[in-house]
C-alpha positions as CSV (number, residue, x, y, z in Angstrom):
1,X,-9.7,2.4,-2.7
2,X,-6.6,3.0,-4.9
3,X,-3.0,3.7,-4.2
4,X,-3.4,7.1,-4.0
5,X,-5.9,6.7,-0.8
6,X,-3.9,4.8,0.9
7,X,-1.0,6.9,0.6
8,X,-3.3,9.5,2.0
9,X,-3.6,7.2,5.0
10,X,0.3,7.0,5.6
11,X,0.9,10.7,5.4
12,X,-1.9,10.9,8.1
13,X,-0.4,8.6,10.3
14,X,-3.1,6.2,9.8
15,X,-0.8,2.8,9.1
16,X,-3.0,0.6,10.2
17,X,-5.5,1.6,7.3
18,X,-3.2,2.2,5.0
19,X,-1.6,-1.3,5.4
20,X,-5.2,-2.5,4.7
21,X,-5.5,0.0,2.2
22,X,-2.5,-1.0,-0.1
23,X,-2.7,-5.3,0.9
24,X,-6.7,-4.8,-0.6
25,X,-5.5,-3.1,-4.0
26,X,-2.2,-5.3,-4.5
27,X,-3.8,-7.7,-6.2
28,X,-5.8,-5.9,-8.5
29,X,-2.3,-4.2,-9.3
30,X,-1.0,-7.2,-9.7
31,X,-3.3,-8.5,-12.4
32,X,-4.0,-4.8,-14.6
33,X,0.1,-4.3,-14.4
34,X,2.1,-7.1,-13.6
35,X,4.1,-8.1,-10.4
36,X,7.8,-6.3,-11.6
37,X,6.0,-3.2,-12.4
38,X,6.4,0.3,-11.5
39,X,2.5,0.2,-9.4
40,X,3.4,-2.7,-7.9
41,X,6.6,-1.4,-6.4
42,X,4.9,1.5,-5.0
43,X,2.2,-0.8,-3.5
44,X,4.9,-3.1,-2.0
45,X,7.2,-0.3,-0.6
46,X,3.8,1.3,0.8
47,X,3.3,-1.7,2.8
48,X,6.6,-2.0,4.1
49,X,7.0,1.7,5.1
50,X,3.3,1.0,7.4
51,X,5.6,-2.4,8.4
52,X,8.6,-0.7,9.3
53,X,6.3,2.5,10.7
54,X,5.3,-0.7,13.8
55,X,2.3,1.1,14.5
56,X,-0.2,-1.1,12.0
57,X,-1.1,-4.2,13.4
């Protein structure tokens, strides 16, 4: 699964998956791209929107 599934998930309501989703891919993001980079963000604000959404854990 990549970024772009697990925005999927978001937009479908699913935050639960979606925060499993983006926490699965960060590291791999992390390691291809670096942790200030643009992927990463995105990965990091995706997690916090399914945070701040209170509906994923």
């Amino acid at each position: 699964m990549g970024i772009d599934h697990a925005g999927l998930l978001c937009e479908q309501g699913l935050s639960k998956q979606a925060h499993a989703a983006y926490v699965d891919v960060r590291p791999d993001a992390v390691l291809a791209f670096g942790e200030e980079s643009p992927e990463v963000r995105e990965i990091d604000e995706g997690i916090e929107g399914c945070e701040e959404d209170g509906t994923w854990n």
